[in-house]
N, C-alpha and C positions, 0 to 999 in steps of 0.2 A: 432521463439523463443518468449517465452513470460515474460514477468519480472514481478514478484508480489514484489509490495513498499508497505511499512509501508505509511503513513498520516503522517503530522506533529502535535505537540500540539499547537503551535503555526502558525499562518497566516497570509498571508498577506491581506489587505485592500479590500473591496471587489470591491472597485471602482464605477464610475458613469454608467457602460456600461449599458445594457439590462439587466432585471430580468432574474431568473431560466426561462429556459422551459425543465420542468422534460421528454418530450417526445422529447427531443434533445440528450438525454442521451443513451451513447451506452449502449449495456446488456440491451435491451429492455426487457427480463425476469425479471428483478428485479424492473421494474417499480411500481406494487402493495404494495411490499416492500416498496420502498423506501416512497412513498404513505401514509403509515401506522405511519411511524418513523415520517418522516417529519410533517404531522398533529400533531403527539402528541408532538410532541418537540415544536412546534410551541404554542400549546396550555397550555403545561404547562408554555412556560416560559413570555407567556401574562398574565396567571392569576395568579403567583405568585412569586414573585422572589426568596424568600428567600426559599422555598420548592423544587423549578429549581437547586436555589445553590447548593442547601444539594444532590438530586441527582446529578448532575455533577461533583460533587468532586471538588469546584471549591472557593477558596480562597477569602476574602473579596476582595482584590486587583484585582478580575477577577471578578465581580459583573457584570458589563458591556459588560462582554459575554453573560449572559441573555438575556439583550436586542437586542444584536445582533441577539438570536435565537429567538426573537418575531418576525422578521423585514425579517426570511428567503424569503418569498415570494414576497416581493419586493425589496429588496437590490439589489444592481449592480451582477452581475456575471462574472468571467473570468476563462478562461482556467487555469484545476487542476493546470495546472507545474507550473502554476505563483502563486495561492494561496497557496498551501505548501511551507514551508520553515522549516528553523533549519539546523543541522550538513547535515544529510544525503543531503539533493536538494541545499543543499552551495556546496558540493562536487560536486554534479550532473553536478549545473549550467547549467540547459537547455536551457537558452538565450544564451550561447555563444556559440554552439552546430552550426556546417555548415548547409547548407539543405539536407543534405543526411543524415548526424546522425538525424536532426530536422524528417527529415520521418519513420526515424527508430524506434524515440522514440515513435512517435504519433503510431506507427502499435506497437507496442511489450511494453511497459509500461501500467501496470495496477496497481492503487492504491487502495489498497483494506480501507474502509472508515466504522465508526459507525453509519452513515448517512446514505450515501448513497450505502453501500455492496462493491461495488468496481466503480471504474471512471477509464477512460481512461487522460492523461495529456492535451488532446486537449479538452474535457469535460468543457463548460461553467459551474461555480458553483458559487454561493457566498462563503464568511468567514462564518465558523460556528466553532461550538464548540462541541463537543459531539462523546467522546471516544467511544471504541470496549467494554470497562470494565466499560460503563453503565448500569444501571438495570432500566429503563422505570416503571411505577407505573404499566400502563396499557401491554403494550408487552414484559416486563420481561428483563432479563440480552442481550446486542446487539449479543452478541458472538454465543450465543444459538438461537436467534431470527434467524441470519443469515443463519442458516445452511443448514434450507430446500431450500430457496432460491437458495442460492449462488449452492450444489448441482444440480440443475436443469440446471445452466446456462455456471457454468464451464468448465466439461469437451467437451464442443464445444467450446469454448472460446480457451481452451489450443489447439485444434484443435490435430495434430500429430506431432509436434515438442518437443523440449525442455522446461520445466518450470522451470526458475529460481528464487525462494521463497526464499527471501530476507525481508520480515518479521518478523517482531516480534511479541514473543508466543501469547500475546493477540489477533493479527488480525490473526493468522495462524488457531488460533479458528475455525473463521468461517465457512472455507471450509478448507477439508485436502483429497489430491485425493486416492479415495480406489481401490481396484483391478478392482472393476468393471468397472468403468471410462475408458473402452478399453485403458487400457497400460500405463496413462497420469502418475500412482505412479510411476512407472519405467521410466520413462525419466523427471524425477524432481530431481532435484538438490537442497537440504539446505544448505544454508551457515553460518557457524559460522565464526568471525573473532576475532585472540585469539593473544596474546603478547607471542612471540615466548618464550621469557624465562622461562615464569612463566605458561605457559599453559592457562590464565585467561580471560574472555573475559574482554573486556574493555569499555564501555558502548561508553562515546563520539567518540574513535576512531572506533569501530565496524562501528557506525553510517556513519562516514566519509569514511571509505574503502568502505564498502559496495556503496555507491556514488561514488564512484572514476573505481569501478567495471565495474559500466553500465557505467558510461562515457566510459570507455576505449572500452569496447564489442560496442557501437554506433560507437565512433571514428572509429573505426578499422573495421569497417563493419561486422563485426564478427558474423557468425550464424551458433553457434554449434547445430549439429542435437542431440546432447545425452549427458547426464553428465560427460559420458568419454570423448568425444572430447571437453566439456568443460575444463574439467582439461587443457587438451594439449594448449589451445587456451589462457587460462588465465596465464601458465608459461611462452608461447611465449612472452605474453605480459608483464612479468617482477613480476608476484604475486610467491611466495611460497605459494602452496597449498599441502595437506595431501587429499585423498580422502578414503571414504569409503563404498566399492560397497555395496547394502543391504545384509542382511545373507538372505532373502527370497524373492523370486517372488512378486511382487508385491508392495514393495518398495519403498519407494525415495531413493536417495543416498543422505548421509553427506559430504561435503565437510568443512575443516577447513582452513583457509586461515593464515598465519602467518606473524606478522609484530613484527618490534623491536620496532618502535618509537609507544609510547602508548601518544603523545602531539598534 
């Protein structure tokens, strides 16, 4: 199984540890990639801040993620699951996770990134800044940039199991698996997570269920080979779920998850 996460906007510290080393990064296909991003990020946001701001969409109060993004290639690095945070990896909580979920997540967690295309959670990285719904002066919108890329490296990646795409629209950009992908659209799984009353998604709890999800499928060892034994596996575990097999070959399947508490 493989789980595709959303990034945070938010990060944790990069800390004192060792720098990047970009060829320690799993998805050695997207090396060049990342390569290209990283330079230019790095470069704009040495030689101007106030033009870095304006593209990153980034608040006077956030000024000092700039500098953050001068400083990528020296700053400390640590493992993805500890630098993301926010709603979704509060729910995750992967430090408290035993050593058999702790393995599970490291082999089947993939965070797909505006940086870096996607990380694995065991993945040394610095804190950065720099969303999917960037548009680079020099290499254009990330979302776009991404696709040839991530194309090449994915469907090996998803191997012949289960992908559960747990993303949001912006990062789902980058790669989305087509027929050709030998089979991988057909045993992918989308999930929405929607307040059972009102039909509606819910932004912060979306966030939180969805984390509470892969916690449970790690805890419980859980390795659905297909979206329909996903269903069975996530009711066992106590979720109300609605599924929706595709109308055509080649596919994902929608899943909607239902919750009352929207707090």
């Amino acid at each position: 199984m493989l789980v595709l996460l959303p990034p945070s906007e938010g990060k944790a510290a990069s800390g004192g540890g060792a720098p990047l080393k970009p060829e320690g990064l799993s998805l050695p296909g997207l090396a060049e990639a990342r390569a290209a991003v990283l330079d230019e990020l790095v470069e704009l946001c040495a030689a101007d801040e106030e033009k870095a701001r304006e593209v990153l969409g980034l608040s006077e109060g956030l000024r000092g993620e700039v500098g953050k993004n001068a400083r990528l290639r020296t700053a400390g690095a640590r493992p993805a699951g500890e630098i993301y945070t926010g709603v979704l990896y509060d729910a995750l909580d992967l430090g408290s996770l035993d050593a058999a979920a702790t393995k599970r997540a490291a082999r089947s967690l993939l965070v797909f990134s505006g940086l870096w295309g996607a990380v694995r959670v065991t993945d040394r990285i610095p804190s950065y800044r720099c969303s999917m719904g960037v548009k680079l002066p020099g290499l254009g919108a990330l979302g776009a940039f991404w696709r040839a890329p991530m194309a090449e490296v994915m469907p090996r990646a998803a191997g012949d199991g289960l992908v559960l795409d747990l993303r949001s629209a912006a990062y789902a950009a980058a790669w989305k698996p087509k027929p050709a992908d030998g089979g991988v659209a057909e045993r992918t799984a989308t999930v929405r997570v929607l307040h059972a009353p009102t039909r509606k998604v819910v932004s912060h709890f979306n966030k939180a269920t969805k984390g509470r999800i892969v916690r449970s499928l790690l805890t419980a060892g859980a390795e659905p080979g297909s979206p329909a034994e996903l269903v069975d596996v996530l009711r066992d575990l106590g979720y109300v779920v609605e599924a929706e097999a595709p109308a055509k070959a080649g596919r994902p399947w929608g899943l909607d998850v239902l919750v009352d508490d929207v707090h």
